[in-house]
Each structure stands twice: as C-alpha cells, then as structure tokens.
N, C-alpha and C positions, 0 to 999 in steps of 0.2 A: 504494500500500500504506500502511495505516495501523498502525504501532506506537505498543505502549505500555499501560498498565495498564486493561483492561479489568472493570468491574464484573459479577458473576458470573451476574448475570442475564441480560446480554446478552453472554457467551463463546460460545455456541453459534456451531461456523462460524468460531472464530479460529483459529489458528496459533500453541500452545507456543512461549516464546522459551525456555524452560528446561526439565528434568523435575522434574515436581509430584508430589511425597507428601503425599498428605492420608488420613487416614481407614481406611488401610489400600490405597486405592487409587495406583497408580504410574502415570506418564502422562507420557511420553518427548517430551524437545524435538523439534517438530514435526510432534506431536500435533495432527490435529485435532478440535479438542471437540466432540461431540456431547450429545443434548438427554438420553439419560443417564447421563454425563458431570459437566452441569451438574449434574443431582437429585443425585449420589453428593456431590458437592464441596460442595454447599449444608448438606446434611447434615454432611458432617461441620466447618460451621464457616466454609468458604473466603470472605471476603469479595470478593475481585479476582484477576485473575491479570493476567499479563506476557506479552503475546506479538503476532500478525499479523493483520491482517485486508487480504486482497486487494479490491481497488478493478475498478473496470470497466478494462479494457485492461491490468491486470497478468498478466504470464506467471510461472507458477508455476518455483521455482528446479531443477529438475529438466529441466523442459522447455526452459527458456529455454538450460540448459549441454547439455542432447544438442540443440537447433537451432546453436547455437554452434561449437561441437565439429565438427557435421557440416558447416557454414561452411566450418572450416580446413583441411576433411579435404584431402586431395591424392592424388595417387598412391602406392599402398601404405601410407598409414595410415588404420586402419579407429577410429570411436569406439568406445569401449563403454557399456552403459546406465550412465546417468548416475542417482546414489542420491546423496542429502542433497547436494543442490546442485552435488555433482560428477561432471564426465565426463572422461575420460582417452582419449589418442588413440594407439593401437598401433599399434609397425611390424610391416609383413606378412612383411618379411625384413629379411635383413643389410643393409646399403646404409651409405651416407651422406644427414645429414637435409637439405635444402633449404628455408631459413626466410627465409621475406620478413619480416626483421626489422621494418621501417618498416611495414607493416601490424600485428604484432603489436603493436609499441611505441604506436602509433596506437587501436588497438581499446583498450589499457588506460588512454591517457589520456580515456576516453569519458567511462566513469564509475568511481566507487571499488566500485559494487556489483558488478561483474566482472571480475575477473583472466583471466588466460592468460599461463602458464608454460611454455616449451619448452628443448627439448635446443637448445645454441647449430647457427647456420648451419653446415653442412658438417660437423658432428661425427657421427665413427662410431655406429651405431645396431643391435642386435641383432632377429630376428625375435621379437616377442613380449614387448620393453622398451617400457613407457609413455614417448613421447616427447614427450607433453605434455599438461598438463591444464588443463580450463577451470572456476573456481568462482565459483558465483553466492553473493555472501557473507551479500544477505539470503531472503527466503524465496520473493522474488516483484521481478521487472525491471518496470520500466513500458513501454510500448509504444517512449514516443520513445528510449530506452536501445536496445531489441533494432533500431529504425531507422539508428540511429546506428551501431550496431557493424554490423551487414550492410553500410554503406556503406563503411565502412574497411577492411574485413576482406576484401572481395571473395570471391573463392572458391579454396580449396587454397593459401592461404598456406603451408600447411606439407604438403610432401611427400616422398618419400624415394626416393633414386634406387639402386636396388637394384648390387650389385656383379656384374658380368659376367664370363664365366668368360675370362680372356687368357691367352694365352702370353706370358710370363715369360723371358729370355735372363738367365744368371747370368755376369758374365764380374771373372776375377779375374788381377792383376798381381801378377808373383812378382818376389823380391828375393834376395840373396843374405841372411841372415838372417833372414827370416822364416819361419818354422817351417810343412812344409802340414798342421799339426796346425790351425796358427790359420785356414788358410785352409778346411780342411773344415769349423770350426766355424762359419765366417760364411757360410758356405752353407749349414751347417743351419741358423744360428738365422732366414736370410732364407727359407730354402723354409718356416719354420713362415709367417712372416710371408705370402708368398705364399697360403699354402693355405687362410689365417684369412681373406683376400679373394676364395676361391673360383676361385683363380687356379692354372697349375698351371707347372713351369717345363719347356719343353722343350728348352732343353739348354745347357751348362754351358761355359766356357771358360777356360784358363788359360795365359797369354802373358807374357812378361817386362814389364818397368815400364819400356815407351818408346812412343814414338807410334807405332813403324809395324807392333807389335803391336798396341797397340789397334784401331789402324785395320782392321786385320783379322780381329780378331775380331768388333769392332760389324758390318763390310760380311755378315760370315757369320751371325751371329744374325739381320740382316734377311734377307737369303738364306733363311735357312729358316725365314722366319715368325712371326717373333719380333713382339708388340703393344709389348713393353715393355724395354728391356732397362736392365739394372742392371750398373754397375761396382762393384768395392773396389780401390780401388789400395793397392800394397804401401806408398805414403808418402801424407799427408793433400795432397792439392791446395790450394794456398796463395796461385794466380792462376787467370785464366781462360787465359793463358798457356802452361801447365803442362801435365804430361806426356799426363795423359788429356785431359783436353777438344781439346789438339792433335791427340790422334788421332781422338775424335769430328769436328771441324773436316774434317780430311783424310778421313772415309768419308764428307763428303760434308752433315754435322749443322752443324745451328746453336746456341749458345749463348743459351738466351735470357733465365740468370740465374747466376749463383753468389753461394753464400750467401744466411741467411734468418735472421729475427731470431725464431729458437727456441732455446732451451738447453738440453738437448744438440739439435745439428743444424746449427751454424752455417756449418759448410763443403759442403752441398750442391751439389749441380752440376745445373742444370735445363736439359737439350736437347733437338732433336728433330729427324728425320729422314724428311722427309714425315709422314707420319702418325702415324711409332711414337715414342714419348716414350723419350728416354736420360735416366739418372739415374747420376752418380756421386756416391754413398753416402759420409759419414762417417764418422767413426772410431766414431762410437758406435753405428752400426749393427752393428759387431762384437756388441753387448747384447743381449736382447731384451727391456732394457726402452722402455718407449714413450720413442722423441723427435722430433725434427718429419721426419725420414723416412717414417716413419706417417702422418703427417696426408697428404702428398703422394699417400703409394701409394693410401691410401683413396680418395682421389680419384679416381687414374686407373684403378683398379680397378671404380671407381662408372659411370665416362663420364663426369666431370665435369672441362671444362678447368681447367688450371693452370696461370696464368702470372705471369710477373713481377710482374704486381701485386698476385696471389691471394697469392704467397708473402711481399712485405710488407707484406702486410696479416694476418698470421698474429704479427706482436710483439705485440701483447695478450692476455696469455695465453697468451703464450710460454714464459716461464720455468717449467721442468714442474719444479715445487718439488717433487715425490714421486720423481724418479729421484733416485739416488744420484752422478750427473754434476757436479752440484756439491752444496756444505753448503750450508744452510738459512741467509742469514744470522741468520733472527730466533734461528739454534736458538745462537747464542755468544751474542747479545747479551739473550737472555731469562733462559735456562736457569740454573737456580741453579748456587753453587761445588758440586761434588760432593765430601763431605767423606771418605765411604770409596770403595776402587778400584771401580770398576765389573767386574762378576763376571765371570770368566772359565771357559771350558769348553775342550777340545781333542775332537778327530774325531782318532782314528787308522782308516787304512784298512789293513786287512786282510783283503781278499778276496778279493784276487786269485788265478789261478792258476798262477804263475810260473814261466811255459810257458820264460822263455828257458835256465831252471837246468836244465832236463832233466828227469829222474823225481823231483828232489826239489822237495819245497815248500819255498824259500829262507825264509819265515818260521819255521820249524821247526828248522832247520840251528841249529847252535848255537857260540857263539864263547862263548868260556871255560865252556865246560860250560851256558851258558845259552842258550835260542831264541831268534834273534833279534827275534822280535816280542816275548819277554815284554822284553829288553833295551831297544827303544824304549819299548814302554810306560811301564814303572820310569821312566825318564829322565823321559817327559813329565809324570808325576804327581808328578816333585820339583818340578817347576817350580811356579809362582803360577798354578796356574789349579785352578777350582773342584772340575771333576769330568772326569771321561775318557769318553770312548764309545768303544767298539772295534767295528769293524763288521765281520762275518763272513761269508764266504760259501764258497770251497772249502775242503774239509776242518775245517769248522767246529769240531765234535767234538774234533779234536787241537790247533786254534789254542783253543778255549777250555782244553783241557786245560792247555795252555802257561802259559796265564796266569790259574792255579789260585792262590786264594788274593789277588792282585791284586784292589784295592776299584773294578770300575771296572763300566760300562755296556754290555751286548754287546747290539747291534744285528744279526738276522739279514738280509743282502741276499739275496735269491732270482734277482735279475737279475745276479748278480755277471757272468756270461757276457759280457754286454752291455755292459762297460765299464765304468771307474773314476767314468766319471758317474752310475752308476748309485747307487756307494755312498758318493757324495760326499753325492747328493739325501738317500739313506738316511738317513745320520749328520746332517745338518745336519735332517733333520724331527725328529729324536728329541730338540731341542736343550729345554732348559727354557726356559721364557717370559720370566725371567730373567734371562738369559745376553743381557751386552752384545757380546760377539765371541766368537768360536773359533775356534784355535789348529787347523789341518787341515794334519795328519801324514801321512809315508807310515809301510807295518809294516815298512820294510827299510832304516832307515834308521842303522846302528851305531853312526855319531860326530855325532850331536846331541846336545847336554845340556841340560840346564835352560837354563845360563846363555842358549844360544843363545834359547832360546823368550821367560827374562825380559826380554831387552832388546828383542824384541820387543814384548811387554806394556809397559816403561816408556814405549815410545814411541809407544802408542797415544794418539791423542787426537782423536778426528773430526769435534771441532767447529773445530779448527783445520787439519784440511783432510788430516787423518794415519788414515784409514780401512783401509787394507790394508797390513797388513807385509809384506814381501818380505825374506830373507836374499841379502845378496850378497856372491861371494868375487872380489873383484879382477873388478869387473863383470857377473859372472856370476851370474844368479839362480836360487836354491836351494827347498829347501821344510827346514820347514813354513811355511807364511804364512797371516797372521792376518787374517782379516774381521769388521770391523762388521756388527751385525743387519742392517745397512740392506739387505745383501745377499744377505740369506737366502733370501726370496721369488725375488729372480732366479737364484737357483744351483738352483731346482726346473728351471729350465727348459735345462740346458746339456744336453750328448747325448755321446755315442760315447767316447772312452776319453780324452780330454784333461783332465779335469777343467773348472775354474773359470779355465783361463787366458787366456780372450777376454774374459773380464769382466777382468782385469787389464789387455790392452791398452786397454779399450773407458772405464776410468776412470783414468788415468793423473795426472790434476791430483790423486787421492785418494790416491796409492802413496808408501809413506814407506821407502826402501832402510835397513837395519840393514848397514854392512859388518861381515864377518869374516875375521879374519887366517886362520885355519883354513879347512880344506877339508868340514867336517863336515857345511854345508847343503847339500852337493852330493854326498856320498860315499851312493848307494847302490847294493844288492846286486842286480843281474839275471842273474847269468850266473855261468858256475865261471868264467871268468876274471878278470871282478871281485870275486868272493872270496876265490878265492887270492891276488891280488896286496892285496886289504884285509887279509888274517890273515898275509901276508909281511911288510907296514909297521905292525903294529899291537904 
C-alpha cells in the first residue's frame, strides 16, 4: 500500500485518508475516488489530496479483519461483518471465555497495522457481549502480514465454553449466635449466584458447626446427586485443619487448596470428591457482590477445571478494587481534604404491616398524644442529615396523614408484603445523587434521638476504613445504621425481610461500632407487650 499526498490528477482509484470538502462536495475518509470525483475536485480548485492506494497482494482492511476474526473464531463465538476496518467477535451464550493468550499476544507482535483485543482468559462472558475485536488500522494489510498472522494465530484461539446446567448442594453450619435470618440470606444471595450460571440447587442442608455434621451432610448431597456442593460455615475456616474441610476429609474428599490470592475471597476452600467439586465459601460470599468465589463457580459451572494452580494464578487482578470489601487505597491518598461535611440523607421505613400488635398499626399508636412514626421521624430530621425519605406501604393514606405537615420525602412501596427488603431497595433508589451515606431507620423506633444518629454521622469516614455505622448497647447491635454510597448498588440486591444485615457481616473490616449507654438503638415497638412495658418505663 502506498500513502500519502497524491496529485489530483492521478487520485482516481485512491483511498480518502481524511473527509474532503471542496466545492460544495463532501467525500468521507475512505472514500474511494472516482473519475467524477476527480472532475468535481478539479473544479473547484483541489490541487492534491491525502490518502491510499492498494498495491498488488494488498488485502483491503475490511477483508483482511472478517479473515482474521474468523481465524480466532472458536467454539461459540461467531464474527460479525466487519465495516471500516473493524470486526468484532460474539459470544453465542453465557459461558466463560477460553483465550490462548500466547497466540493473541503473538498475532499482535506481527505487525503495528493489526491489533486484536479480547475479554481476558476465563473471564465470565454474556450471550450476545462483543468479546473481542480485530482492527486493521490502515486501509489495506500486505500479503506477508495476513501470512504471518495465520501462522501464529492458528485456528479458535478464542473460544467460549458455554455454562452447563448442574446440580448445586447448599449446605450451611449453624452456631449458637448466629441468626437463621443470616443464614437464609446467604442462601439466597448464592441461589441468585447459582441460577446466573444456569445452575439450579437441588437441595439445601443445615447441620451444626462440627465435623461429623458436615460429614454428613456433604456424604448426603453426593447421595442425591449433587455436581457441586457448596458450604458456609457459621465461623471463617482459618486452617485446612478446621472444622469443615475435616468433615469434607472424613466423607471421604480431598483438599486440594485453601485460600486464593483474591480480595474479597481469601479464605476459600477448594475440594473434591471423585468427580463433584466441594467448595467452602467465604465470609464474603455472604454479599452479592462479585469476589473471587465467582471467578471459581464460573468455572465449574462452564466445565472448566480448577485447581491449585488455576486458583494462584488468579493474584493478578485480584484485588476487585470496585467491591466495597476493602477502601481504595489510592481513594485517602488522592482525594482532596473535604472542606464541608459530606451530605447526608436518612431512609425511614414505614411499611410494614405490624402483624405482631394485632389489629393495630403500631406506627399509628400514639405515645404522648403523638404517632409513633411521626415521633421517629421528628427525631431523625433534628439530627445532621440533609433530607428524610419515608417509605410507605400499608395503610399508606393514614401513615402519611400522620406525618402531615413534616418536610420530608414519601416513597410508595407496592411490595411492602414481601419484606422489609423490599422497602429498604425502595428508599435507598429514591436517594439523590448527592447523598454520601444514609442514615436507614426503622418507623417504631420511640427512644432514638438525634444525638444517637449525630454520633453516628461524626464518625463517618470511609476513607479510613469507617463505612457502616452500627449503634451498640453493651455489645448489642441496634438500628438505625449508617451506609456509605458505596453500598447502595448492593443493597438493590438483598431479599426477604432481613434487610441489609449480611452485607454487614459480609464487610466487617468496614463497621465502625458507636457505643451507647442507653437502651434506645435497640428499644423497638412489635407487640402490646413491648408497649406497655415501653409506656410503663417511659
């Protein structure tokens, strides 16, 4: 290929390096010029123009990137036509990608005139996500280039190994203090995880936190068919020693790895028992945000083996800088002083149906002549924070009328039925763009005050590692507690009536405890016998 300033007599038959305005006429980069073309350009003026002329053995850049393309292609990812020098390669389904790295890296040291960009090795992949594209950068390859790159590139460099449908065993270790509120939620947030790999779980177990439970329930999930089974123990595994993998060890499994140099994910437990892969799960898998327990299941979800060396060979690009599992360090050591407070908002929930009081709506009830949800509200709107959301859903009508004349924000929930998650999601969508945290209340809550919520606020700081407030009275933790943005996007995805509390276990190096002498973050109204006995001591 020949570039470069061609005189306008002989353009006919070149290749636009740019678009030309002349004359009234417009003639788009990689145009080519024809004979009247030339007459219009002469006319008005054009001396030269700027641009290609192909040679004998050059492949034009369209051609040369869908031959390329279709080169790479592999199992399940199809090219598509390839326009202005580029061609892009789709996956045909879910899966994970398969990228013979050392040929791609190979094909781009050939030449500079062709690139090829892909999704890294083993990275999860969507049906119908470009997972990688090929650009020819000038307008035409020469022969020995397209030789060169066929030789290195070989065939299906990149292919994608689609995700198969497995059964799934969920088995979970109880404690005394652990709540089965936490443990229902980490069986939804992994059955979503399951079902996002086309997996389905077929059945669930729950056994005390010693080995000869577990033993017995891993021997039972394989019994009935289990491909995959997954543990949570009630306490993080902190040996291969330790309570679960002893019991994996005694039903018969092998240990063929703990820990992985991912962050959040570092306490993993990689087993296997003949054919079916045991996995005991990290405390962060409580979350549902991505950490390298995902990278794993992708895998064995795909058909692709995983083993001790696949899993340390996964510290590059380890450290998942966008979960909220640890702070950013760049984000203390960049970020300017912040001279005014960062803005605060409060979520009160009020929409429940507070089935335990009987035919009244305990929001409604009134202590000194006032409701008590307009009573919380007031309170939380003395405090330091910008603006209020009240989110509604039974008896909507008379909690708004309640709180008549109050400057705040009502959010209707429609799913209120479905759980306190439902109007946690609610409130925290409606939040402004704005808003660095929010203060998330309950509406029955009598002896909170301000003060309680400012010293929460003063002790907000999450660049130093103070992201969720927690009130606690002589170790016991209370509400309302306070979330950084950061954890917004993940509290769309909690379930069933627990609220945001497994994201609290699931970030725990983030949790800054506020003690209080008083009982007030823990004092609220479900029942006529916690009422009476609150309006006897009050």
């Amino acid at each position: 290929m020949k570039f470069g300033p061609f005189s306008i007599a002989d353009a006919e038959g070149m290749i636009l390096a740019h678009t030309l305005r002349a004359g009234g006429l417009v003639l788009k980069k990689g145009h080519v010029v024809t004979a009247a073309d030339v007459a219009a350009l002469q006319a008005a003026g054009v001396k030269d123009i700027l641009g290609a002329r192909l040679e004998v053995g050059d492949v034009g850049e369209d051609e040369a990137a869908g031959h390329i393309a279709h080169r790479l292609a592999g199992a399940h990812v199809t090219p598509s036509a390839a326009r202005t020098g580029r061609c892009n390669l789709i996956a045909d389904a879910d899966g994970v990608m398969l990228v013979d790295a050392g040929a791609v890296t190979a094909a781009n040291l050939v030449s500079e005139t062709v690139t090829i960009a892909t999704l890294a090795d083993k990275q999860a992949a969507k049906a119908g996500q470009i997972v990688a594209t090929v650009k020819v950068i000038p307008f035409a390859v020469n022969a020995d280039v397209m030789t060169a790159l066929e030789s290195v590139l070989g065939k299906g460099a990149l292919a994608l190994a689609p995700y198969v449908s497995k059964r799934f065993a969920l088995i979970s270790t109880t404690a005394p203090g652990l709540k089965p509120s936490v443990i229902a939620s980490t069986e939804e947030v992994t059955r979503q995880r399951i079902t996002a790999l086309g997996g389905t779980v077929s059945h669930t177990y729950q056994g005390g936190h010693n080995a000869l439970d577990v033993e017995r329930d891993v021997r039972a999930a394989i019994k009935q068919g289990a491909e995959v089974v997954l543990v949570t123990g009630a306490s993080a595994t902190v040996d291969r020693g330790d309570v679960v993998p002893s019991g994996i060890v005694a039903a018969g499994g092998t240990i063929d790895h703990f820990g992985m140099p991912v962050d959040p994910g570092n306490l993993l437990v990689l087993a296997h028992i003949g054919h079916v892969a045991v996995l005991v799960l990290p405390g962060c898998a409580r979350s549902p945000k991505l950490n390298g327990v995902d990278w794993v299941m992708q895998r064995l979800a795909a058909g692709v083996t995983v083993s001790a060396k696949d899993i340390m060979g996964m510290g590059v690009g380890g450290l998942l800088v966008d979960t909220p599992s640890r702070p950013l360090p760049r984000e203390s050591a960049v970020r300017p002083v912040t001279i005014t407070p960062p803005r605060m908002a409060a979520v009160v929930l009020a929409a429940g149906q507070s089935r335990r009081m009987g035919d009244s709506n305990k929001l409604l009830m009134k202590i000194d002549g006032e409701p008590l949800v307009r009573r919380t509200v007031r309170t939380i709107k003395a405090a330091k924070v910008g603006g209020v959301i009240v989110v509604t859903g039974h008896m909507e009508a008379d909690v708004r009328a309640a709180l008549a004349g109050l400057d705040v924000t009502f959010v209707h929930n429609p799913r209120y039925a479905d759980g306190l998650s439902t109007s946690l999601k609610a409130g925290i969508k409606a939040l402004p763009p704005d808003v660095a945290a929010a203060v998330v209340g309950l509406g029955d809550m009598p002896a909170v005050t301000a003060a309680h919520v400012d010293k929460l606020i003063s002790a907000f700081e999450p660049e130093a590692g103070r992201a969720i407030g927690v009130p606690v009275h002589h170790g016991k933790r209370g509400n309302p507690v306070l979330w950084a943005r950061r954890f917004f996007e993940e509290m769309q995805g909690v379930s069933g009536d627990v609220g945001a509390k497994a994201l609290i276990g699931a970030n725990e190096s983030l949790v800054y405890e506020i003690e209080f002498e008083d009982t007030g973050v823990l004092t609220d109204l479900d029942t006529p016998e916690q009422w009476s006995d609150y309006l006897a001591k009050s």
